[in-house]
Structure formats: structure tokens, C-alpha cells
ROFIMI-662737 format. One record per residue (C-alpha): chain; z, x negated, y negated; residue number from 0. Coordinates in nm, 3 decimals, padded with zeros to 5 digits, always signed. Each point is the difference from the previous one (the first is absolute). Example, Ala and Ser with C-alpha at 12.3 -4.5 7.8 and 13.67 -1.06 7.14 Angstrom:
BEGIN
ATOM	chain	zz	xx	yy	n
ATOM	A	+00.780	-01.230	+00.450	0
ATOM	A	-00.066	-00.137	-00.344	1
END
This chain:
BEGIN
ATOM	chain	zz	xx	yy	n
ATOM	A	-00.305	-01.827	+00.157	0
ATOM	A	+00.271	+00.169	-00.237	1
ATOM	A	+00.282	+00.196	+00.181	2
ATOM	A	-00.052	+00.289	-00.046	3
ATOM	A	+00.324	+00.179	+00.159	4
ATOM	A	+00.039	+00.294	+00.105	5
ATOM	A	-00.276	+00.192	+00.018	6
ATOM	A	+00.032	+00.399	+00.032	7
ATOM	A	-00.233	+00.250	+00.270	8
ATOM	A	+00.000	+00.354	-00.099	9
ATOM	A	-00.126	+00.301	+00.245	10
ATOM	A	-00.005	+00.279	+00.062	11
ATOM	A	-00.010	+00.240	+00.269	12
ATOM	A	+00.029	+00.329	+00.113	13
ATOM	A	+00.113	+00.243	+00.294	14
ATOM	A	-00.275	-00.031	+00.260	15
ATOM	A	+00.003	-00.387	-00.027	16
ATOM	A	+00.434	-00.044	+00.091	17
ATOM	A	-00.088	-00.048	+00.343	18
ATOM	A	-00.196	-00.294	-00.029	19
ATOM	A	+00.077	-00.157	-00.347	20
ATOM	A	+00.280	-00.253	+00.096	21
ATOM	A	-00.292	-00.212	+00.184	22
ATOM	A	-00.124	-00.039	-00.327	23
ATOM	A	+00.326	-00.096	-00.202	24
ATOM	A	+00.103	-00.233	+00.333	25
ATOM	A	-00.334	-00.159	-00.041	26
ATOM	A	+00.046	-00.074	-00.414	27
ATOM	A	+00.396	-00.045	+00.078	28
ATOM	A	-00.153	-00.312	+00.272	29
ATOM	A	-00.234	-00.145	-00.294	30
ATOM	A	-00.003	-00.360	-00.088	31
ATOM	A	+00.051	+00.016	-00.328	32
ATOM	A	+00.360	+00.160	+00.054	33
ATOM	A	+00.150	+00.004	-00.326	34
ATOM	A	-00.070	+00.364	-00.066	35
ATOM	A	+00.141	+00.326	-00.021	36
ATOM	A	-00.226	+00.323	+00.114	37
ATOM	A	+00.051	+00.319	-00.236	38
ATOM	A	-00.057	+00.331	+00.193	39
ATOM	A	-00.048	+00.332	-00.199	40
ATOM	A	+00.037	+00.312	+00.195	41
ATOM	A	+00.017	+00.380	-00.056	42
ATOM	A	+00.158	+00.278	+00.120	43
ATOM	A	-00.241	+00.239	-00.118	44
ATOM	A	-00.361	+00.072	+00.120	45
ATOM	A	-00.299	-00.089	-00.168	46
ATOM	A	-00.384	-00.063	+00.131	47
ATOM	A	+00.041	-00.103	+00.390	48
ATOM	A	+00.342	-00.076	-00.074	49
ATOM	A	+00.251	+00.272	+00.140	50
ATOM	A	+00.299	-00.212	-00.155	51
ATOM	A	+00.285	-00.174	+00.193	52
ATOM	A	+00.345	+00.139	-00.071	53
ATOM	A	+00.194	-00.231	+00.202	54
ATOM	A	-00.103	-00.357	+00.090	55
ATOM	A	-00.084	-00.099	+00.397	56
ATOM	A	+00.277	-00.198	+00.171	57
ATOM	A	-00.214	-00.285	+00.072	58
ATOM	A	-00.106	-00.037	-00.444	59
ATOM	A	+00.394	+00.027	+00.016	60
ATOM	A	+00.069	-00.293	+00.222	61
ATOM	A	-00.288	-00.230	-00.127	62
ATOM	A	+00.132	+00.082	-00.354	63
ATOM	A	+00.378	-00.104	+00.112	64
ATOM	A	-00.120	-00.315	+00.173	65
ATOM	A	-00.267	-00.122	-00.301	66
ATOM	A	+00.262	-00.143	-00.176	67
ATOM	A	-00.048	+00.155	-00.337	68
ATOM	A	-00.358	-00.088	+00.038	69
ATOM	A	-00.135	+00.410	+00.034	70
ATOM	A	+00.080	+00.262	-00.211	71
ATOM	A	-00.047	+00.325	+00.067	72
ATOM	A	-00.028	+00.267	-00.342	73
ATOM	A	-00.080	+00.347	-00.003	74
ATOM	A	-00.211	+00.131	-00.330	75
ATOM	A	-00.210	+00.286	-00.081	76
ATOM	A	-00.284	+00.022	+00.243	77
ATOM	A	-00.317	-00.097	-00.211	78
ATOM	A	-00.221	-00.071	+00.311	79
ATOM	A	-00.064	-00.371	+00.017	80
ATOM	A	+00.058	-00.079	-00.317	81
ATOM	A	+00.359	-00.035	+00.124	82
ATOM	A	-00.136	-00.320	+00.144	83
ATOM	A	+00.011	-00.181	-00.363	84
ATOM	A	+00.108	+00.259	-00.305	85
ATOM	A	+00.371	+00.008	+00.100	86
ATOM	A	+00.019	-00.353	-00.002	87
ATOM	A	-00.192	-00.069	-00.333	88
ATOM	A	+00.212	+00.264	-00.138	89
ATOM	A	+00.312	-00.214	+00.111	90
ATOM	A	-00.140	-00.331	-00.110	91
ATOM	A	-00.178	+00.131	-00.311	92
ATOM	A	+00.007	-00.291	-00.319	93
ATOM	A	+00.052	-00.335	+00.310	94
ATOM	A	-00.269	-00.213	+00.149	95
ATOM	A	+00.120	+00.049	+00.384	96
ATOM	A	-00.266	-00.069	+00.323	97
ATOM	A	-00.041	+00.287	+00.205	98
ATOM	A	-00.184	+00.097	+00.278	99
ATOM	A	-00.158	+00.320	+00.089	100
ATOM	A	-00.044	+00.081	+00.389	101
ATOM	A	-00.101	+00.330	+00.242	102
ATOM	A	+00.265	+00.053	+00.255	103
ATOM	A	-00.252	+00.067	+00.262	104
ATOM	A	-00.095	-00.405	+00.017	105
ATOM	A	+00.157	-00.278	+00.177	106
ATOM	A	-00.013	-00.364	-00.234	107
ATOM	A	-00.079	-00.307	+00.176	108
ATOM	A	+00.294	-00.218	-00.054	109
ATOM	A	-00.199	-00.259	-00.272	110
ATOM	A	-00.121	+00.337	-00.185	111
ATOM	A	+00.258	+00.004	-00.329	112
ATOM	A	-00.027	-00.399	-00.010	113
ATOM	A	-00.396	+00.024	-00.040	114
ATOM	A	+00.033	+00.288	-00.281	115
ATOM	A	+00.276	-00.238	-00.180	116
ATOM	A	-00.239	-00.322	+00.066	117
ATOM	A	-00.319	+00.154	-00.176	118
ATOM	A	+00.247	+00.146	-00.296	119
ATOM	A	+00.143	-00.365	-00.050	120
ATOM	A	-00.373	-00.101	-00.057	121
ATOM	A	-00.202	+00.315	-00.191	122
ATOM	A	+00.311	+00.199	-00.149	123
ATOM	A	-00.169	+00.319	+00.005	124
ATOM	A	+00.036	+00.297	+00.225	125
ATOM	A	-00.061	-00.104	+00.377	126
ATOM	A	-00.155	+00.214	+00.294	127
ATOM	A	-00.028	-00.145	+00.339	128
ATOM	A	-00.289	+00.207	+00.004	129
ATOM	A	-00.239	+00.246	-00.232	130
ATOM	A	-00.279	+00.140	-00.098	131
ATOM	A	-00.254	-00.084	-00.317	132
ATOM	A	-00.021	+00.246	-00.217	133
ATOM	A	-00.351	+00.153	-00.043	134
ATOM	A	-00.173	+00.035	-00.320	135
ATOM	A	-00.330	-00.008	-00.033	136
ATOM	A	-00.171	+00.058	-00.299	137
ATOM	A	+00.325	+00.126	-00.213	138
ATOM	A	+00.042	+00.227	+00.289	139
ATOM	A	+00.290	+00.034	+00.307	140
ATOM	A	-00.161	+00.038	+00.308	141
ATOM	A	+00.124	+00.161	+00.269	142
ATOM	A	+00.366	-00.085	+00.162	143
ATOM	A	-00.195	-00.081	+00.336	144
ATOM	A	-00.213	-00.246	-00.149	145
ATOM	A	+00.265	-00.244	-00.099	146
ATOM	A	+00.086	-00.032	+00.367	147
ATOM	A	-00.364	-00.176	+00.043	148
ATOM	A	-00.022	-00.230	-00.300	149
ATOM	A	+00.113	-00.314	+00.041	150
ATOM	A	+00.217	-00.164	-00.242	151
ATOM	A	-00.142	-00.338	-00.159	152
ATOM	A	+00.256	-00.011	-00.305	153
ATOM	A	+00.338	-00.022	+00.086	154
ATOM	A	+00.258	+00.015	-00.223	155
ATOM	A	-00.175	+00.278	-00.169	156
ATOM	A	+00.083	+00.346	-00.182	157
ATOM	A	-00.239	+00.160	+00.230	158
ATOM	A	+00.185	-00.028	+00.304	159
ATOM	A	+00.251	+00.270	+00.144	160
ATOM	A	+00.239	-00.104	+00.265	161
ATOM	A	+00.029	+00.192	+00.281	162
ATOM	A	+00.361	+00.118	+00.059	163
ATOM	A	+00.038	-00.050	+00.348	164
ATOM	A	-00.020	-00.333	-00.012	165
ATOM	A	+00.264	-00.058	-00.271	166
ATOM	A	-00.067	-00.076	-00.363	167
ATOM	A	+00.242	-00.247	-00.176	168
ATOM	A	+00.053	+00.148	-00.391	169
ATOM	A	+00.197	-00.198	-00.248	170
ATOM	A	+00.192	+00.334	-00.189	171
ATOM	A	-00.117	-00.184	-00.362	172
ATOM	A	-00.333	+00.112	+00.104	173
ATOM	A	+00.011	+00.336	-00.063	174
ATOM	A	-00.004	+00.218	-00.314	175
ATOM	A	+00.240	+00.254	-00.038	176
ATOM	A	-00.206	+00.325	+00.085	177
ATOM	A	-00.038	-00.098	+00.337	178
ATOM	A	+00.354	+00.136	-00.001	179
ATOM	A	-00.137	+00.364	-00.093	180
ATOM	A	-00.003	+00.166	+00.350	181
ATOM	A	-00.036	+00.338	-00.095	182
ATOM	A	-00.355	-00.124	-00.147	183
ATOM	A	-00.045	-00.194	+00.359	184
ATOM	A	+00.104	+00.239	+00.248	185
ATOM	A	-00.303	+00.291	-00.188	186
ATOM	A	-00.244	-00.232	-00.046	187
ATOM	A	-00.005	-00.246	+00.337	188
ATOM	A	+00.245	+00.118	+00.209	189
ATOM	A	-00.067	-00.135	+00.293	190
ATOM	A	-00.169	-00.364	-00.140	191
ATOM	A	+00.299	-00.178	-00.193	192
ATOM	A	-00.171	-00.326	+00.087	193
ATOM	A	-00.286	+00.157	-00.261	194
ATOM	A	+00.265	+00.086	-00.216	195
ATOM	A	+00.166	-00.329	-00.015	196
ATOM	A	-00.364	-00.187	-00.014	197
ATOM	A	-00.143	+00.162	-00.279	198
ATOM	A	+00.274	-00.040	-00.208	199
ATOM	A	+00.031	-00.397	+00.061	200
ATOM	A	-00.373	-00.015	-00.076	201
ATOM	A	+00.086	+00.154	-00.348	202
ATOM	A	+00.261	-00.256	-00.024	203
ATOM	A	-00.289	-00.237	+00.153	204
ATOM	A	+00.251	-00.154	+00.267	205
ATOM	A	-00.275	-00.115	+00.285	206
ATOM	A	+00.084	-00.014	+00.335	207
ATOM	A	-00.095	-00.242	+00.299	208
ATOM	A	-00.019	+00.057	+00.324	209
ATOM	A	+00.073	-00.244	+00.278	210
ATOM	A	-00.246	+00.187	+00.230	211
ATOM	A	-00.332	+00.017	-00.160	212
ATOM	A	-00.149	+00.191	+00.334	213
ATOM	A	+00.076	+00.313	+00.052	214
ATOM	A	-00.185	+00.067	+00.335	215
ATOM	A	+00.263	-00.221	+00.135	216
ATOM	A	+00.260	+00.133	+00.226	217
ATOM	A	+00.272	+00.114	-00.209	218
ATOM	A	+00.396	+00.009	+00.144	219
ATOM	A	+00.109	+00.194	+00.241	220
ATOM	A	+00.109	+00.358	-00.005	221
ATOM	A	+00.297	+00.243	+00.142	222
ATOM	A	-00.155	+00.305	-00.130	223
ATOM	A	-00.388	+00.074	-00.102	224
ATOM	A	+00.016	+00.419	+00.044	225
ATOM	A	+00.203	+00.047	-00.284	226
ATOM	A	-00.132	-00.194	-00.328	227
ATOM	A	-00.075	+00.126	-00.298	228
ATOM	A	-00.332	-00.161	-00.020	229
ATOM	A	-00.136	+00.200	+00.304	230
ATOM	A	+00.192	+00.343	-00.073	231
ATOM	A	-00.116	-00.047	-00.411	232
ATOM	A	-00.186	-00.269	-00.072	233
ATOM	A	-00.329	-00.078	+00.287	234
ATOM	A	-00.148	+00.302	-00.086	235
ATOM	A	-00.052	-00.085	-00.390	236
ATOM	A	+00.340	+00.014	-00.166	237
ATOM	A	-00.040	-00.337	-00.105	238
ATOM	A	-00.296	+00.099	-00.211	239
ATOM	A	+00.216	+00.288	-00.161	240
ATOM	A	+00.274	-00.216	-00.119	241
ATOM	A	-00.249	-00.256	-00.146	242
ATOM	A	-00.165	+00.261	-00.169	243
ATOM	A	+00.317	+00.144	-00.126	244
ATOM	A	+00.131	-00.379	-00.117	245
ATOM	A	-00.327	-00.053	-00.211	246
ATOM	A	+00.050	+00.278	-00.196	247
ATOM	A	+00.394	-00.023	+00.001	248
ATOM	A	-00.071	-00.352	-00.173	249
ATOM	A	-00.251	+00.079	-00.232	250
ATOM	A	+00.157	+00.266	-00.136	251
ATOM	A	+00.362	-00.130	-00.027	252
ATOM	A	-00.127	-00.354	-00.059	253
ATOM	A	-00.373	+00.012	-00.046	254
ATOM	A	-00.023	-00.230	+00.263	255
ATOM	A	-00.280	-00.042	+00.248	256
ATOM	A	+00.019	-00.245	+00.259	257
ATOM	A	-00.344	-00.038	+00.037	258
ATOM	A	+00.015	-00.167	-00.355	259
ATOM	A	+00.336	-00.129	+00.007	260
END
């Protein structure tokens, strides 16, 4: 396999989560695949659940000091959880870098990052440990809901979306440059960057595989389910909003469908 170095984990986060959130960086911090660095974006200002965190807790401060370079803590403007990826595009914009996207309510299993970097030595495409199909049926998007219950039988494939709790490995060439434009993000799918992000790599028709082709399997475990975005905005059909409001960003900036990519 080619060495791929060091390989980069940008989060997020936000005020309600500091009590919990160095389980998660300890358990991507223990991984096995150790040559990387973890990029967390913060904000002092509120926005959605997040009631912003002015000052950092002194146990991110210690865990920072004894990481050894290996976590960074930024602040930025608070765009939700688009702060889990933008900042760092922004940063890395024109270089082909690996990066990993993560919750910071999750705890990795220690072989986690190795697997993502193991199936991206093989397909070299975007790679989920787990997702959903994406599903159209006759040149129509079905319901957000439905994707949960069809099983995926191509994989790599355009029509899957990784689910972001799980992590999603990106290679930054992957992406055009208006995936950049948050101000266009933040009013159309606030609260669904992982929509965001998907739609525009189908335009660029970057496929994605996922390691986990199941979904009814048991996923990782948690440190905090109360306070998600998907059940405060998304179970109760925000999902279906945002897709609706992607089709018709993309066909009128790009006429671009995906049902007929």
C-alpha cells in the first residue's frame, strides 16, 4: 500500500458537547493509523443548538498540550457544521491532502482510520464506513427515509451518501470550488452539509464507497444522542427540504439533475 502520511481529521463541535468531546479526540488520538493530526474548528458565537464556547475546557487544554502537535484547536465563524470541513478546504484550497470528517459525539474503534485509508488505497474515491443509497426512482428522489431501507448493491457508486458519523475520508482535489460558497450553504441546507458536500461531488461525478454496505448494523458508539442535529432538524423531514432545495440550486446554477447525471 502507498504511504500515505499524514493524514488530517477535521471536527467540529460546539458548547453543549465540551463535556464529553475529549472521549472522542482520545479515542482518534489512540488510532492505529497514528500518523495524523486532528483539526478542530470552534466558535465563540451561537448558532443553531450551538450557544458558542468562549473559552476552551481545561481538560481540551491538557489533551491539546499533551497531543504533541497532533490536535489543533481553531476558532472561525460559526457556520453550524459546516465548520466540520469548509474551514479546512478553505485552508487547503488548490492541494490534494486526505482528510477525514468525524462527529464529536462518537468514539472510533482503534482500526477505524486504517480501514478508511485501506479501501482509499484500493477504489480512490470518496470513502464512508457507512451510507445510504440514494433513491431515485423513475427520475424522481424519494423520500430521505427511504434510503435508510434500500440496500446498496453498487458500491463505489455516485448514488451513495456517507453518513457523517461514521467518518468520510475526502481527498480535497475532489471538490469544485463552490462548495466553498457558504453563504449559499448555510440558506439553502443548513443543517445537512453532508448533502451539501454530496451533491456537489456527484456534479464533479467523484463516487463514493462504503466499507459498510448494511446499514441496520450497529453503528459506533455514542456520548451524546439528545442533542444532534438530525433529531432537533432533520427526523422530522428536513432532509427532504434540503434535497429539494439542492435540485433546484443545481439546475438552475448548473442545469444539473442528479437523477440524470
Amino acid at each position: 500500500m502507498k504511504n500515505y502520511g499524514t493524514i488530517d481529521i477535521s471536527m467540529t463541535s460546539m458548547s453543549s458537547r465540551m463535556h464529553t468531546i475529549c472521549q472522542t479526540l482520545r479515542s482518534l488520538l489512540n488510532q492505529s493509523y497514528d500518523d495524523l493530526k486532528i483539526h478542530l474548528y470552534l466558535s465563540r458565537e451561537p448558532y443553531l443548538l450551538d450557544k458558542g464556547v468562549p473559552e476552551l475546557p481545561t481538560d481540551l487544554v491538557e489533551l491539546q498540550q499533551s497531543a504533541e502537535g497532533r490536535l489543533e484547536v481553531d476558532y472561525c465563524p460559526n457556520w453550524g457544521p459546516y465548520r466540520k470541513l469548509l474551514p479546512y478546504l478553505r485552508n487547503q484550497w488548490g492541494q490534494s491532502r486526505l482528510v477525514v470528517t468525524v462527529d464529536d459525539d462518537t468514539i472510533y474503534p482503534e482500526t477505524w482510520l486504517q480501514g478508511l485509508v485501506n479501501a482509499y488505497d484500493t477504489y480512490r474515491c470518496v470513502i464512508g464506513y457507512r451510507g445510504h443509497r440514494i433513491n431515485v426512482r423513475d427520475g424522481q428522489i424519494m423520500p430521505y427515509r427511504s434510503w435508510m431501507r434500500t440496500k446498496i448493491e453498487e458500491n463505489p457508486s455516485l448514488y451513495i451518501l456517507p453518513t457523517g458519523k461514521d467518518g468520510i475520508l475526502y481527498n480535497t482535489a475532489f471538490f469544485p470550488i463552490n462548495v466553498l460558497n457558504v453563504a449559499d450553504a448555510v440558506r439553502i441546507a443548513p443543517t445537512v452539509d453532508d448533502l451539501w458536500f454530496r451533491w456537489h461531488l456527484i456534479h464533479n461525478r467523484v463516487p463514493v464507497h462504503v466499507i459498510n454496505v448494511d446499514y441496520r448494523q450497529g453503528t459506533f458508539e455514542e456520548t451524546d444522542y439528545d442533542s444532534s442535529l438530525y433529531l432537533n432538524f432533520n427526523k422530522t423531514g428536513g432532509n427532504d427540504v434540503a434535497v429539494g432545495e439542492l435540485q433546484r440550486y443545481f439546475t438552475s446554477r448548473y442545469k444539473f439533475d442528479i437523477t440524470n447525471p
